[in-house]
N, C-alpha and C positions, 0 to 999 in steps of 0.2 A: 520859519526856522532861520535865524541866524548865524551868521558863520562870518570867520575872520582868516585872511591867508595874507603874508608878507609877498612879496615879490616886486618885481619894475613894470614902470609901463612900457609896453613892448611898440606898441601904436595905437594913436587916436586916432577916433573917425569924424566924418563931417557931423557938426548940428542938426541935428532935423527939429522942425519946426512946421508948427500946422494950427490948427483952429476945429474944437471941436465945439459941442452944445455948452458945457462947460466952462468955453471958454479959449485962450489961444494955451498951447504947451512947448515944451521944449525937449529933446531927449539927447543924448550921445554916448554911440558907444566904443567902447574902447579894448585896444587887448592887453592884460592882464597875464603875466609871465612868473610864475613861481616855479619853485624846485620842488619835484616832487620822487623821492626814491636818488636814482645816482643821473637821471633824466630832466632837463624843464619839461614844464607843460604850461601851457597856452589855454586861456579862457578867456570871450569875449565876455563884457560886462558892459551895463547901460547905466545910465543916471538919469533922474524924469524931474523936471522940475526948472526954470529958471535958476532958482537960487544954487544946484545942485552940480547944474552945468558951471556957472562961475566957481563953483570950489574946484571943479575938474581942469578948469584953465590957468590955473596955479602952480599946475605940475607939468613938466615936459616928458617927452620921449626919453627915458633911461634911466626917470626918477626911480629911485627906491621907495616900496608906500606898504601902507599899513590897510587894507581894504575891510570894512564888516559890508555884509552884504547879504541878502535873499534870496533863496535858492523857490521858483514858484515853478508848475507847469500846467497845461492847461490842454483842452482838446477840442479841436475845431475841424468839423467835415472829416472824424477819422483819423487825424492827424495826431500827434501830440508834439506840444512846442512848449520849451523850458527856457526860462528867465532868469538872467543872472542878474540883480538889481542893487548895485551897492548903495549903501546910503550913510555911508561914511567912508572918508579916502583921507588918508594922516601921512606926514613923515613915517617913514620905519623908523628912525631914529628916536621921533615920540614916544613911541613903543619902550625901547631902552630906558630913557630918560625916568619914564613912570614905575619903572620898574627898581631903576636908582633912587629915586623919591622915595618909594614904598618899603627900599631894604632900608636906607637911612633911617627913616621913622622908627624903624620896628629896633634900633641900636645894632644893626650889623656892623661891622666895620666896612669902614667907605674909605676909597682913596679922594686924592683931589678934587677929581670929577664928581663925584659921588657915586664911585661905581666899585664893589667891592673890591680888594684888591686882590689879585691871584699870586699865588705863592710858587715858587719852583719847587717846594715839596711837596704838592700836589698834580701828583702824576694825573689827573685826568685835566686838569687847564687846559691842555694842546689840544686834547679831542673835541672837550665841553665847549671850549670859550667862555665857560661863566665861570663863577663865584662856586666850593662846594667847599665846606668842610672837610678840615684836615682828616686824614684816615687816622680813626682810633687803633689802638691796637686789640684784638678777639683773642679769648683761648681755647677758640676753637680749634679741632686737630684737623681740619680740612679746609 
């Protein structure tokens, strides 16, 4: 199952590194801070790989990221242990970016940035933060 959450990284952990039948590996894990509700919440998450580890070394403590990531669990001697395995960590700002890209395409209107622009007649700007069509008028009686 796949799964995507915005948040910062709150703290990295040491590299671990070892050697199995397979081969040598690399792992690291990290904690993972989103808003969830009016509350953060804190999820530790790992990266396995060489390659996956140097994309994790790219970000610092306080970065703002973009995580996909694997939700697996498993049971050993009775036990069950669950795995948070991302295998993609982006700017959050990439996030946005693609999202300015994809409204531009489609002929939305874009400000400079390429990012719709919001209007002061549009009462929900302040709450939303994004782009929403202007409120039509209904004739409806309620």
């Amino acid at each position: 199952m796949a799964m995507e959450l915005e948040g910062r990284i709150a703290r990295k952990l040491n590299v671990q590194t070892g050697t199995s039948a397979r081969g040598t590996w690399a792992k690291q894990e990290f904690i993972f801070e989103y808003q969830e509700g009016n509350y953060p919440s804190q999820v530790c998450m790992n990266v396995w790989g060489e390659d996956k580890v140097k994309d994790l070394e790219k970000y610092q403590v306080g970065d703002k990221v973009k995580v996909s990531f694997n939700l697996s669990s498993r049971e050993f001697n009775g036990r069950w242990y669950t795995d948070v395995r991302a295998w993609r960590i982006e700017p959050a700002a990439a996030a946005q970016s693609d999202y300015a890209a994809s409204a531009g395409s489609y002929g939305a209107p874009t400000g400079a940035q390429g990012v719709p622009p919001v209007t002061m007649d549009d009462p929900y700007a302040a709450s939303a933060g994004a782009y929403s069509a202007p409120l039509e008028e209904d004739d409806l009686p309620f």
